[in-house]
C-alpha positions as CSV (number, residue, x, y, z in Angstrom):
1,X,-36.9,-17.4,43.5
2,X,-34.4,-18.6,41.2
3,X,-32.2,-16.3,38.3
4,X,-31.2,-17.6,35.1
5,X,-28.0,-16.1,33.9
6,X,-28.2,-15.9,30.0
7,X,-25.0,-15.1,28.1
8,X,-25.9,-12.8,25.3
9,X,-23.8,-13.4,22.4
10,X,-21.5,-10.3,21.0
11,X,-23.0,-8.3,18.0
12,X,-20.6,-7.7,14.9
13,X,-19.4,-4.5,15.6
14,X,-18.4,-5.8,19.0
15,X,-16.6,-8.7,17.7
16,X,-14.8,-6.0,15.1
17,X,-13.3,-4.1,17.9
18,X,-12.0,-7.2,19.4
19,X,-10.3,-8.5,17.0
20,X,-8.8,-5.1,16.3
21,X,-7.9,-4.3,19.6
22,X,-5.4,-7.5,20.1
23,X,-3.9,-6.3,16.1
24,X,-1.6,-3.9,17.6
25,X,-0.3,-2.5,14.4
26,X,-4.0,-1.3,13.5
27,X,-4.4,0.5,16.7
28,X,-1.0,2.3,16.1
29,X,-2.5,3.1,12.7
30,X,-5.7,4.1,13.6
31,X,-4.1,6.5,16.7
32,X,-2.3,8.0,13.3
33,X,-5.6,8.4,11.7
34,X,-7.1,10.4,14.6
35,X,-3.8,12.2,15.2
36,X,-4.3,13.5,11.3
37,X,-8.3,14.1,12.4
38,X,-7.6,16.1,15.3
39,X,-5.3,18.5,13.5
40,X,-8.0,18.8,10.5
41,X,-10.4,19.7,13.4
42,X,-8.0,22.1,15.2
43,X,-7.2,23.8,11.9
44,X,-10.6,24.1,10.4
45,X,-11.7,25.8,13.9
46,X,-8.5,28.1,13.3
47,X,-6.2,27.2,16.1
48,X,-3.2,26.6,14.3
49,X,-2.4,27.1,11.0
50,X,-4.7,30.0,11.1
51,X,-1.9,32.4,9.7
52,X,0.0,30.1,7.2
53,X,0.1,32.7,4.8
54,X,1.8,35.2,6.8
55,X,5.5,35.6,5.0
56,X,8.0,35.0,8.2
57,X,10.5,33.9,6.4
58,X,13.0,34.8,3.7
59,X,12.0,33.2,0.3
60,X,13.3,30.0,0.4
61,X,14.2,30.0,4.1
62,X,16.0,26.8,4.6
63,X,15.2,24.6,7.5
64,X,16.8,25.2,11.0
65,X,18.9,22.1,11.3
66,X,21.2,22.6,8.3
67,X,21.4,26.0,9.0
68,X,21.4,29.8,6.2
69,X,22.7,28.9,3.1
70,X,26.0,30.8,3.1
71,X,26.1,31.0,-0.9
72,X,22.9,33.1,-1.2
73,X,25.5,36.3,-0.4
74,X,28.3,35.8,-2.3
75,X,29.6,38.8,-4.4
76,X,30.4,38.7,-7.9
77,X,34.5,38.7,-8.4
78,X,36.0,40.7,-11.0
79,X,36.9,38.4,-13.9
80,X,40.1,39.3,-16.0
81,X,39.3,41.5,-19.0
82,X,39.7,40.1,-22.3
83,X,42.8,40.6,-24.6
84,X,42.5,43.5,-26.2
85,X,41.9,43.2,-30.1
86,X,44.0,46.0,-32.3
87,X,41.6,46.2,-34.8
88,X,39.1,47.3,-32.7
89,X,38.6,51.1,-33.1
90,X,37.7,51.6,-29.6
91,X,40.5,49.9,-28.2
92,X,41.8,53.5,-27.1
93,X,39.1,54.5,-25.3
94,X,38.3,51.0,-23.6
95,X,42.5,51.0,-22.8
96,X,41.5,54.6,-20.8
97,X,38.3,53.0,-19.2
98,X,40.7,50.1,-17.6
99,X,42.8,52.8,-16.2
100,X,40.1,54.5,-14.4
101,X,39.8,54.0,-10.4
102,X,37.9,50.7,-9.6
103,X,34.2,51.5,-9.1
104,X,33.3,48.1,-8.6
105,X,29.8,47.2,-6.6
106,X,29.2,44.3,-4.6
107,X,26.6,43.1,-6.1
108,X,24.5,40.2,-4.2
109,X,23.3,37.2,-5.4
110,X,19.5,36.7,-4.3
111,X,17.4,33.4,-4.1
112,X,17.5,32.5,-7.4
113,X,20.7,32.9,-8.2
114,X,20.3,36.2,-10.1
115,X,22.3,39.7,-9.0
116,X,20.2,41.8,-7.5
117,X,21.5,45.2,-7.9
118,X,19.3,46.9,-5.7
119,X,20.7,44.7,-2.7
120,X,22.1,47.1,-0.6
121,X,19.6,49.5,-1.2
122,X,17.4,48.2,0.5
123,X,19.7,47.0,3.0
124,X,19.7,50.6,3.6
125,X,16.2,51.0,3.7
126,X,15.8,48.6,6.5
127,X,18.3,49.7,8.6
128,X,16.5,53.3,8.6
129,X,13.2,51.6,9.3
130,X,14.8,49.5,12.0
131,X,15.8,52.9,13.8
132,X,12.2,54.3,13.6
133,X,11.3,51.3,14.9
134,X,8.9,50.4,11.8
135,X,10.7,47.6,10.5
136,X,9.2,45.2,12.6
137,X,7.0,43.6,9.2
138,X,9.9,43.7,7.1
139,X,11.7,41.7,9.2
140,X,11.9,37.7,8.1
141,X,13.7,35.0,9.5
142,X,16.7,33.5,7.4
143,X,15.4,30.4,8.8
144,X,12.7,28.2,10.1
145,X,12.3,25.0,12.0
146,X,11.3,23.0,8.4
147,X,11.9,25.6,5.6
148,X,9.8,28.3,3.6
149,X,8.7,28.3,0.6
150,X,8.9,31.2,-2.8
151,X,6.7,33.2,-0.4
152,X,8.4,32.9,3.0
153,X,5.3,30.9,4.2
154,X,6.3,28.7,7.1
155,X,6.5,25.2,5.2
156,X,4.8,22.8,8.5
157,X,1.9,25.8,8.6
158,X,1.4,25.2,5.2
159,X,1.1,21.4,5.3
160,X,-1.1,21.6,8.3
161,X,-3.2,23.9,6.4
162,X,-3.1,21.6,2.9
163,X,-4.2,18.7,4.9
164,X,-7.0,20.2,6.0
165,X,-8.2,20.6,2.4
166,X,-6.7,17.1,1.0
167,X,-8.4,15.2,4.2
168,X,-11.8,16.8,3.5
169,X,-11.6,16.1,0.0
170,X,-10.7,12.4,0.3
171,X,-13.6,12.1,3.1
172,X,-16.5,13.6,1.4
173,X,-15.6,12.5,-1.8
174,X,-15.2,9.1,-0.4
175,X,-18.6,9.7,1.3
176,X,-20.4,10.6,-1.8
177,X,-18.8,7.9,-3.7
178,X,-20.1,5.0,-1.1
179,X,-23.8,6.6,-0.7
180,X,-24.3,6.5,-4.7
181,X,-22.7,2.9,-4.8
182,X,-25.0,1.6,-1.9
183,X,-28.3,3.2,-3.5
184,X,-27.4,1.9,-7.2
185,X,-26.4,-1.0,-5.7
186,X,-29.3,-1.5,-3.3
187,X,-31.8,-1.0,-6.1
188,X,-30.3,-3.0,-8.6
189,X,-30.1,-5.9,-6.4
190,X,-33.0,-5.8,-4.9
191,X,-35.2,-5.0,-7.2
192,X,-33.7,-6.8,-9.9
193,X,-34.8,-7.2,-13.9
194,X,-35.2,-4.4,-15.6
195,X,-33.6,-2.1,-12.8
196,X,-31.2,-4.5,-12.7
197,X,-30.6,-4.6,-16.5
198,X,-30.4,-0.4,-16.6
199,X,-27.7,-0.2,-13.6
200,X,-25.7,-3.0,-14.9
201,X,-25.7,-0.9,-18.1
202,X,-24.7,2.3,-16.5
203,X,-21.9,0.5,-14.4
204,X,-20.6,-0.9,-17.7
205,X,-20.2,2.8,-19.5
206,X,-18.5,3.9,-16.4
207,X,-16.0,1.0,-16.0
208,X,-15.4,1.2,-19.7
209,X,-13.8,3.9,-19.9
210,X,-10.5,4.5,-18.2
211,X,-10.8,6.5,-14.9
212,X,-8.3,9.2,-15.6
213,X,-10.1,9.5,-19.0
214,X,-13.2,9.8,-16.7
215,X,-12.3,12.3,-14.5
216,X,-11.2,14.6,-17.0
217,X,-14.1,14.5,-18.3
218,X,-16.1,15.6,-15.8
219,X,-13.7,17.8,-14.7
220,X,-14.5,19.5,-17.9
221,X,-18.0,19.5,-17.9
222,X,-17.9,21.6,-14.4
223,X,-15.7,23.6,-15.7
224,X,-14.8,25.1,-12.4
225,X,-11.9,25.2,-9.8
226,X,-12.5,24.5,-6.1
227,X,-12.9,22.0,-3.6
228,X,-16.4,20.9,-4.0
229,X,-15.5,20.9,-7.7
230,X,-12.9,18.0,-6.9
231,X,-15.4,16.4,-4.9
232,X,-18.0,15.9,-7.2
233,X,-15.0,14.5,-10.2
234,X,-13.7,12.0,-7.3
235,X,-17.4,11.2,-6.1
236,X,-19.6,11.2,-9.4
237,X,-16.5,8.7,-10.8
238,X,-15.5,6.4,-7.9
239,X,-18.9,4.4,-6.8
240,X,-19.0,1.8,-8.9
241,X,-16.3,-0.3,-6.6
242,X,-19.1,-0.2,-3.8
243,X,-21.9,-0.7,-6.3
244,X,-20.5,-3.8,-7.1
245,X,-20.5,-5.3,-4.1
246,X,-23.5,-3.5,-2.9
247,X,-25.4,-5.2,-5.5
248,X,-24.0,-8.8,-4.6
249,X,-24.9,-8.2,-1.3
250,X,-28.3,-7.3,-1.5
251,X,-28.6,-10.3,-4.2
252,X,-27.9,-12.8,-1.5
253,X,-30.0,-11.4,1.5
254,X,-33.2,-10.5,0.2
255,X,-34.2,-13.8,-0.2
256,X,-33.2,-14.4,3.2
257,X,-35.4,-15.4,6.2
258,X,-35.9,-11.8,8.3
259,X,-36.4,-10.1,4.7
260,X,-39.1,-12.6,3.9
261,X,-40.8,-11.9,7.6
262,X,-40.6,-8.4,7.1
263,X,-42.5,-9.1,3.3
264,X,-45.1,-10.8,5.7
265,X,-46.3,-8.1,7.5
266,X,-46.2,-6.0,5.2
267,X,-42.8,-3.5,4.9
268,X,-42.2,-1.6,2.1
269,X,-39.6,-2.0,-0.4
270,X,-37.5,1.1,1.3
271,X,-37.7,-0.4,5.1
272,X,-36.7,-3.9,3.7
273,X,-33.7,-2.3,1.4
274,X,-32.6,0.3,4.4
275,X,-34.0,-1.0,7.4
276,X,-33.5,-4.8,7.4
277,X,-30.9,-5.6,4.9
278,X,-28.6,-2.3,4.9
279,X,-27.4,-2.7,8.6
280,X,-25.9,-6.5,7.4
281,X,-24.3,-4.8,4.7
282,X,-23.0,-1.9,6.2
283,X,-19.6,-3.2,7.1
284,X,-19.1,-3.7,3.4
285,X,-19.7,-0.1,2.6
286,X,-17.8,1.3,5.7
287,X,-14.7,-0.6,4.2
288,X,-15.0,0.6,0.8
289,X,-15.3,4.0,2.2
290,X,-11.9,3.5,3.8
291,X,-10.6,2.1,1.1
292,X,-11.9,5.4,-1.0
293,X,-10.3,7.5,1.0
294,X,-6.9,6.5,0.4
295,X,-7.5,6.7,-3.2
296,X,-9.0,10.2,-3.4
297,X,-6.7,11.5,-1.7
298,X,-3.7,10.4,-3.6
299,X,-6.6,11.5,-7.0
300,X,-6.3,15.2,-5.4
301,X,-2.4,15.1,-5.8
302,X,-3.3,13.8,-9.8
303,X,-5.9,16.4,-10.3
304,X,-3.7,19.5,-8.8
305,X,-0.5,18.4,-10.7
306,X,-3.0,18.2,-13.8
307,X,-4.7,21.9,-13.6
308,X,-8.0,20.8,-11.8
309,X,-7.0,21.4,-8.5
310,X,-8.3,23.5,-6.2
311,X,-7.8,27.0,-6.8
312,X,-5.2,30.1,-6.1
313,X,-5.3,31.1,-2.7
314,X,-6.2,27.6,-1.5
315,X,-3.4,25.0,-0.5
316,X,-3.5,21.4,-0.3
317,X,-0.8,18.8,-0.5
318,X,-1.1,18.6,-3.9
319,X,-0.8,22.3,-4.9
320,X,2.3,21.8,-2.7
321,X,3.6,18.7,-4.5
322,X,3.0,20.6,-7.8
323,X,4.9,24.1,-6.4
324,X,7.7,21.4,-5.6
325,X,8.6,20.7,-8.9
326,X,9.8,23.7,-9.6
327,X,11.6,24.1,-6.3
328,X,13.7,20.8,-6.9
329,X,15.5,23.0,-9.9
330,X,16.8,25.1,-7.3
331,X,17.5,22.9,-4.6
332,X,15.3,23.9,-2.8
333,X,13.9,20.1,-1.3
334,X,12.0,21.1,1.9
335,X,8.2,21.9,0.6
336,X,8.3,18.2,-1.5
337,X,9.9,16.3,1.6
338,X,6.9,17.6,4.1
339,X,4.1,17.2,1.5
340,X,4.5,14.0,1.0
341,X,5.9,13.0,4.1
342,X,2.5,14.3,5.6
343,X,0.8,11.9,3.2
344,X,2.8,9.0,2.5
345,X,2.5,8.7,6.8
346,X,-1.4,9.0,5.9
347,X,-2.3,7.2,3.5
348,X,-0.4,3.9,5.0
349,X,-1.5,4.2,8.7
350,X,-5.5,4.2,6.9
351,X,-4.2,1.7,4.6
352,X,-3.3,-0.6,7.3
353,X,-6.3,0.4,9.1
354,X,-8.5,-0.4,6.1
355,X,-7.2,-3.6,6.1
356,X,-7.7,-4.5,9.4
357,X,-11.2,-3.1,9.3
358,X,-11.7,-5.7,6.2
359,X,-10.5,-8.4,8.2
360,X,-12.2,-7.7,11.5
361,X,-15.5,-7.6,9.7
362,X,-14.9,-10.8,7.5
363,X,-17.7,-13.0,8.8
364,X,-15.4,-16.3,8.2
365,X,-13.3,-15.1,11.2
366,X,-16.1,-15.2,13.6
């Protein structure tokens, strides 16, 4: 009895993970991809980052490493008084009032640079509490490992927490996006004519006018603040990049020779478009998703900065970004540098990875 050893030739998908297993910089960007994944899962499921909006910290808490800001207590000095003016009829009694014993309060100088007269007051009022042993709420740290922000929020809670909601955006969006691309773009090419005629036609009002313009106008016809709100601007506005080449791609295979078998016996226009030609397509649309997702999320920063963010009580990195601004006046640096830290590292490692996808699927590489 004899064997026959028959070599079965790699499939696409296992020729993709070859050639991007010898690019060393897409695995190190794809092991930051799934770093960023796993904390979206461990924060969703509320492991950490559950209590980013407890106040821990002073307002404005600077980070650990450059240590309290020492000019946050200074106390107002008495300034010399001004030269007294003889025609001034109450220069008598203001010449009495200079004589009087010096009542002068310390008066400290709070967060934002204002005296707070009601200081040590309060300074009072915790040190009572802290006897009683009740103070224990009131308590905040002057600082924290990466800063607070207005609220005393612990700044790296707070980015773990808005990347939760500017991941999710950028991958459902994306999502949406690439399944209305596909199906325009798988009807239109397969079908052709008059189906053809009517997409091309929609893709052309679409493309015509400028995509901010295009996004603020849906965002206006919703009307509403929230996250699925942002999905549907980014997702109702972003297929017709993988409509594009959908429809190209559907153009060239359906008059190919496993499409024309499957016309023989008899498939239906649905099996042919999803089950025969879509899975030699695919690749196309998993790259354009990728590619998507780089752009929506950078379109959430826009959109927050803008107004049409997602709403109070909900953080992302762009609320953050958009807080920031106002923070910079006052020095205060910490919130902007972990925001878009967080997604500058992001949006390059899938950037890199997007490309490498690309070129691992290019069929001229095989």
């Amino acid at each position: 009895m004899t064997t026959t050893n028959t070599a079965v030739s790699p499939g696409l998908w296992a020729l993709a993970w070859r050639r991007l297993r010898a690019d060393k910089v897409a695995m190190i960007a794809l092991g930051v991809v799934a770093a960023f994944l796993l904390t979206l899962i461990l924060s969703a499921s509320g492991i950490i980052a559950a209590d980013w909006e407890e106040e821990i910290g002073v307002s404005y808490a600077p980070p650990g490493f450059i240590g309290a800001d020492a000019g946050e207590k200074a106390v107002l000095k008495e300034e010399a008084p001004p030269p007294e003016n003889p025609l001034d009829p109450l220069a008598p009694v203001l010449r009495e009032l200079r004589k009087a014993p010096d009542r002068t309060i310390p008066v400290i100088i709070n967060d934002y640079g204002i005296a707070d007269p009601l200081a040590q007051e309060m300074g009072d009022i915790y040190t009572e509490l802290a006897k009683t042993g009740k103070a224990t709420v009131l308590e905040r740290l002057d600082t924290l490992p990466f800063g607070a922000d207005k609220w005393g929020h612990d700044v790296v809670r707070k980015t773990v927490k808005g990347g939760q909601t500017s991941i999710v955006v950028g991958l459902v969006a994306a999502f949406v996006a690439v399944a209305l691309g596909t199906l325009f773009g798988a009807l239109s090419g397969f079908y052709g004519g008059r189906v053809d005629d009517f997409f091309n036609w929609f893709y052309s009002v679409f493309t015509a006018i400028p995509a901010i313009l295009m996004i603020l106008t849906v965002a206006a016809v919703l009307q509403t603040r929230g996250v699925l709100t942002i999905v549907l601007i980014l997702g109702l506005t972003g297929w017709t990049g993988p409509y594009r080449l959908i429809r190209a791609e559907y153009i060239k295979h359906k008059a190919r020779e496993y499409v024309l078998a499957a016309d023989a016996i008899g498939a239906s226009g649905w099996r042919k478009m999803f089950v025969h030609i879509f899975p030699n397509v695919s690749h196309v649309a998993l790259v354009q998703m990728s590619i998507l997702v780089v752009g929506f999320i950078k379109a959430e920063v826009i959109l927050s900065f803008l107004g049409f963010g997602v709403p109070v009580g909900v953080v992302s990195w762009g609320s953050m970004l958009n807080e920031a601004q106002n923070e910079l006046v006052l020095g205060k640096w910490w919130q902007l540098t972990a925001a878009a830290t967080a997604m500058a590292l992001l949006v390059t490692a899938f950037s890199l990875f997007a490309d490498a996808l690309r070129d691992a699927l290019d069929p001229k590489l095989k």
